[in-house]
C-alpha positions, -999 to +999 in steps of 0.1 A: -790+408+261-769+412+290-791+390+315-800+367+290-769+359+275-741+370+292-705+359+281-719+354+249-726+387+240-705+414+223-713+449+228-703+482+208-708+516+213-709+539+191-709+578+191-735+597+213-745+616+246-759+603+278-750+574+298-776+547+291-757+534+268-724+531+292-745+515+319-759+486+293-724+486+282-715+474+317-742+452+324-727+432+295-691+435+308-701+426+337-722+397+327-685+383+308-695+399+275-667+417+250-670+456+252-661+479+222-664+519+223-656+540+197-625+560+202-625+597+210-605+608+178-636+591+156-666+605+175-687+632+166-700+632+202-675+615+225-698+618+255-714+582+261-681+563+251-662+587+277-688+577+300-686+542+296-645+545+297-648+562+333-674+536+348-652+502+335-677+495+305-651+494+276-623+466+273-615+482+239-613+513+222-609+518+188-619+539+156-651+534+140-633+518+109-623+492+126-650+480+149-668+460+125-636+440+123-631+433+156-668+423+163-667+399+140-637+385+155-653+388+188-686+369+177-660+342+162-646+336+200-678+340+212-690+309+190-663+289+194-668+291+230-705+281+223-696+249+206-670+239+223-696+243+262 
């Protein structure tokens, strides 16, 4: 998603271990994508979001019950931009 759309994508990450997650995480960052971790106090497993925290991957943080919010306000910017290109 991340070389193909770029800015126009929103990523989230959710609850896990390992890192490939984090790395695809910052591919999208990098690429000018929206970045969305789940916060340490909601995590069952807080190792991939730590991960992706420590590399730069995450421009937010927050609980898991209220990521679903915020992506869809992200994917509202993220369209707008769209139709305004």
């Amino acid at each position: 998603a991340a070389q193909q759309i770029g800015g126009e994508c929103v990523g989230v990450l959710l609850s896990g271990m390992g890192c490939d997650g984090a790395a695809g995480l910052l591919e999208i960052r990098n690429g000018g994508g929206w970045t969305i971790a789940q916060d340490e106090a909601t995590c069952a497993v807080y190792g991939m979001p730590r991960t992706a925290v420590k590399i730069g991957a995450v421009k937010e943080q927050l609980p898991d019950w209220k990521i679903s919010q915020r992506v869809l306000l992200a994917a509202a910017r993220v369209n707008k931009k769209v139709q305004n290109a």
